[in-house]
N, C-alpha and C positions, 0 to 999 in steps of 0.2 A: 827535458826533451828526450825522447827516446834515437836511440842511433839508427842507423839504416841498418846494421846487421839486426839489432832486438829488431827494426819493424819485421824483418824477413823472415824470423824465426818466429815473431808469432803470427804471422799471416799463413807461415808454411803448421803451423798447429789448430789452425781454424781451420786451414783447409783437409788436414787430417783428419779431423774430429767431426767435420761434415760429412766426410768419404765414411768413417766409419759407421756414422749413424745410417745412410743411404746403405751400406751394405748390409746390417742389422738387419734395416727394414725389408730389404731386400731377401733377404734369408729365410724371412718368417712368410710361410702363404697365410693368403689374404680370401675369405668369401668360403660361403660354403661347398664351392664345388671343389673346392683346395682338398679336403680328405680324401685320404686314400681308399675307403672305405664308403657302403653306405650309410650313414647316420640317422636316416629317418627313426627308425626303433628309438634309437639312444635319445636323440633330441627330443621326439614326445616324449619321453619318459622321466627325463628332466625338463621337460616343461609341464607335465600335470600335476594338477592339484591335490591331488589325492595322494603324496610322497609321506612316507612312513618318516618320523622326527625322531630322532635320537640323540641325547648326548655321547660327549664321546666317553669310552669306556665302557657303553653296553654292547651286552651279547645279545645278538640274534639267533633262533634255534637253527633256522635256514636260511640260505635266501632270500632275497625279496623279490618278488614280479613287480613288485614297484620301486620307485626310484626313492631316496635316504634324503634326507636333509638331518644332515649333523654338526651339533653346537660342537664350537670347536673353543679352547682354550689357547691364553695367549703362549708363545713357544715354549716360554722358562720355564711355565705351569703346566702342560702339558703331558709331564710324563710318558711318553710313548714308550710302549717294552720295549721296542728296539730300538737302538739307532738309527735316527733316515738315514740313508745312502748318500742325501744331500742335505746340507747345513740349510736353515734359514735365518734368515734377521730375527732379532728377538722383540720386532714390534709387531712381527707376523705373527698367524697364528696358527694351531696343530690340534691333532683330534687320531681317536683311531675308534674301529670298530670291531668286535670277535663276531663271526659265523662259525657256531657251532657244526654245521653240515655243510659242505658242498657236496649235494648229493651223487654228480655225475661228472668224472671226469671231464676234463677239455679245454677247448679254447674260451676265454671269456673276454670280455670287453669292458673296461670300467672307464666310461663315459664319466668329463668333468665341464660343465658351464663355463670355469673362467680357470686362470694358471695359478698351477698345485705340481705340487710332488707328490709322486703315489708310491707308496713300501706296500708289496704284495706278500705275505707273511705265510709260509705254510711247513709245518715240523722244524721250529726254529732257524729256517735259512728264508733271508729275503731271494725272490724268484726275480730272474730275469726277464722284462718284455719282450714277449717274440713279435712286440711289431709297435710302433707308435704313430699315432696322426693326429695331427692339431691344426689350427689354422684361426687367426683373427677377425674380425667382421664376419662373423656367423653370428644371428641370434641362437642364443637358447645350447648353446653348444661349442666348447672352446677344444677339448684334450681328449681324444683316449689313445687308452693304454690296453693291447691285448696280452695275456699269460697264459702258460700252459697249467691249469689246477686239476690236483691230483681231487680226489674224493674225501674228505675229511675236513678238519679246521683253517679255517682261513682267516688269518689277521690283516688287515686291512689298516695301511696309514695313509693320513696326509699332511700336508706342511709346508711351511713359504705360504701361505693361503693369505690375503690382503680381509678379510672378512671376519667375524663370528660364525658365518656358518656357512658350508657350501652344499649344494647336491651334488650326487652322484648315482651313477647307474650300473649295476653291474649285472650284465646280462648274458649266457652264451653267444656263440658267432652261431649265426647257420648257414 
């Protein structure tokens, strides 16, 4: 039989561990008018069919005006040149892509469907996001992430990815 102090102390842990799952949820917005940002661009672009397939490790010469769907490897195998900035489980999986050009400085967007880590890679230092918006119950559209990109090579990671392959978009802001 358990005592009145154990009942207390695990009631007082369930009740804890409710609070904190409600506050989680609570944390995270919900529905597409949750970004901070408009998304219409990003989410067709991850939602067309016409999405450019790559595994990971290939180079692009530019750009795409269409949206990536990249094979990704499980974490261990993965190799990414850099280290992510954030660890993932090693049943998750990871991928990266080279852009040989970013033709035009600026702000950009890299639109993701579901939750990823993204390492924005350029003259060997991962870049800081000058802005993030995500939000849950959106079709077609889960994460981005905007960066300041200089004109030149852009290495692109992802990782924590629950998938083989995920889209992404990477488009200027206008």
């Amino acid at each position: 039989m358990m005592s009145i102090a154990r009942a207390r102390q695990a009631a007082i842990i369930l009740i804890f561990l409710g609070l904190s799952t409600i506050a989680a949820s609570a944390a995270e917005p919900s529905g597409c008018a949750a970004f901070k940002w408009p998304i219409d661009r990003e989410r067709a672009s991850l939602s067309a069919t016409d999405k450019t397939q790559l595994a990971s490790g290939q180079t692009l010469d530019a750009l795409s005006t269409r949206a990536i769907v990249l094979s990704l490897k499980p974490a261990a195998e993965a190799t990414l040149p850099k280290a992510p900035e954030r660890s993932s489980a090693p049943e998750r999986f990871a991928g990266f892509v080279r852009i040989k050009q970013v033709d035009k400085a600026g702000t950009y967007t890299v639109a993701l469907p579901s939750p990823a880590w993204i390492d924005a890679v350029q003259a060997g230092h991962t870049l800081k996001p000058s802005g993030f918006s995500g939000a849950t119950d959106c079709t077609g559209i889960r994460k981005m992430v905007r960066y300041e990109l200089s004109a030149g090579e852009l290495l692109l990671q992802v990782s924590g990815v629950s998938t083989e392959t995920i889209a992404l978009a990477i488009l200027p802001v206008e």
